[in-house]
C-alpha positions in Angstrom: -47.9 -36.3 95.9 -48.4 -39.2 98.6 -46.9 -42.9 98.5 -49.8 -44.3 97.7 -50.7 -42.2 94.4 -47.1 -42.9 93.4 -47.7 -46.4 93.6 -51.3 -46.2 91.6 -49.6 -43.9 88.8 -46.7 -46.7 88.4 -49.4 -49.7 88.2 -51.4 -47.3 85.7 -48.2 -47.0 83.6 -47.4 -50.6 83.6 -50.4 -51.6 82.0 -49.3 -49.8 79.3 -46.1 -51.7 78.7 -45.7 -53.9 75.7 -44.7 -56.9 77.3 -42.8 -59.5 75.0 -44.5 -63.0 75.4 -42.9 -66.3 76.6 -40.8 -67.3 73.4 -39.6 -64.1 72.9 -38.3 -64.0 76.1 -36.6 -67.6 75.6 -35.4 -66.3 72.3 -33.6 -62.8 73.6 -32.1 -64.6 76.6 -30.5 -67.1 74.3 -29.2 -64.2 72.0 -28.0 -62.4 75.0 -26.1 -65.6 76.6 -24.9 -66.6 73.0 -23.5 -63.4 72.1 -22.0 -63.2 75.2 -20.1 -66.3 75.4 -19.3 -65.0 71.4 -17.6 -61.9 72.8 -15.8 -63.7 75.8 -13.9 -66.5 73.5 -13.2 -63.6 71.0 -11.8 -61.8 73.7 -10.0 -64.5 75.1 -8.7 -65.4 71.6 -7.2 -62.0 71.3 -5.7 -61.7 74.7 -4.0 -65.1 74.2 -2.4 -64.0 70.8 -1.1 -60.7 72.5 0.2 -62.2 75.8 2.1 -64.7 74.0 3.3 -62.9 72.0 4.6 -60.5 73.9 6.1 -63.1 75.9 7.9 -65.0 72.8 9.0 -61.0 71.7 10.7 -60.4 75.4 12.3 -64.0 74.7 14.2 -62.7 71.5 15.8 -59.8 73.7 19.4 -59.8 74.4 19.6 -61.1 78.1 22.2 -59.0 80.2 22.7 -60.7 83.5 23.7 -57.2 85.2 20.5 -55.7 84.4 18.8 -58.5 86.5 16.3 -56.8 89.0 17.6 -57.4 92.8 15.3 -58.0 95.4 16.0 -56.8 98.6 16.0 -59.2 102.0 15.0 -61.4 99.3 17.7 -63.9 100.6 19.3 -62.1 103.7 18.5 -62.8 106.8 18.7 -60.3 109.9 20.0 -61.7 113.5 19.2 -59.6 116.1 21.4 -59.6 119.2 20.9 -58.0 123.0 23.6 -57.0 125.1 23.3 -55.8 128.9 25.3 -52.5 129.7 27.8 -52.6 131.6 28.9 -50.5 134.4 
């Protein structure tokens, strides 16, 4: 099957097509951007709920200053120093 064939069976096929007219289009496209916006603020809305509360829920646990997590050369600072040999 050549290029060209390919490309007349594909035109032949999308006459075919039931294509939806103008305010259809208009109308789907606002479904789609409404719905999404519906799914990003209920998504947002559930993510706030569970991140703040998991932060108020770490707040009510018993602080132990040992348990602290220690970075290290967090505050250190290294001096480096050259000597010559001597003979």
């Amino acid at each position: 099957m050549s290029f060209i064939q390919y490309l007349k069976d594909t035109r032949s096929e999308l006459r075919h097509v039931a294509w939806p007219t103008r305010p259809q289009t208009i109308i789907y496209t606002a479904l789609v951007i409404g719905i999404s916006l519906f799914v990003a603020v209920y998504l947002g809305f559930f993510d706030y709920v569970i991140t703040s509360g998991l932060g108020r829920g770490l707040l009510l646990l018993p602080h132990n200053p040992s348990s602290e997590i220690v970075q290290p050369f967090a505050s250190s600072t290294v001096t480096f120093t050259t000597s010559t040999p001597t003979q």
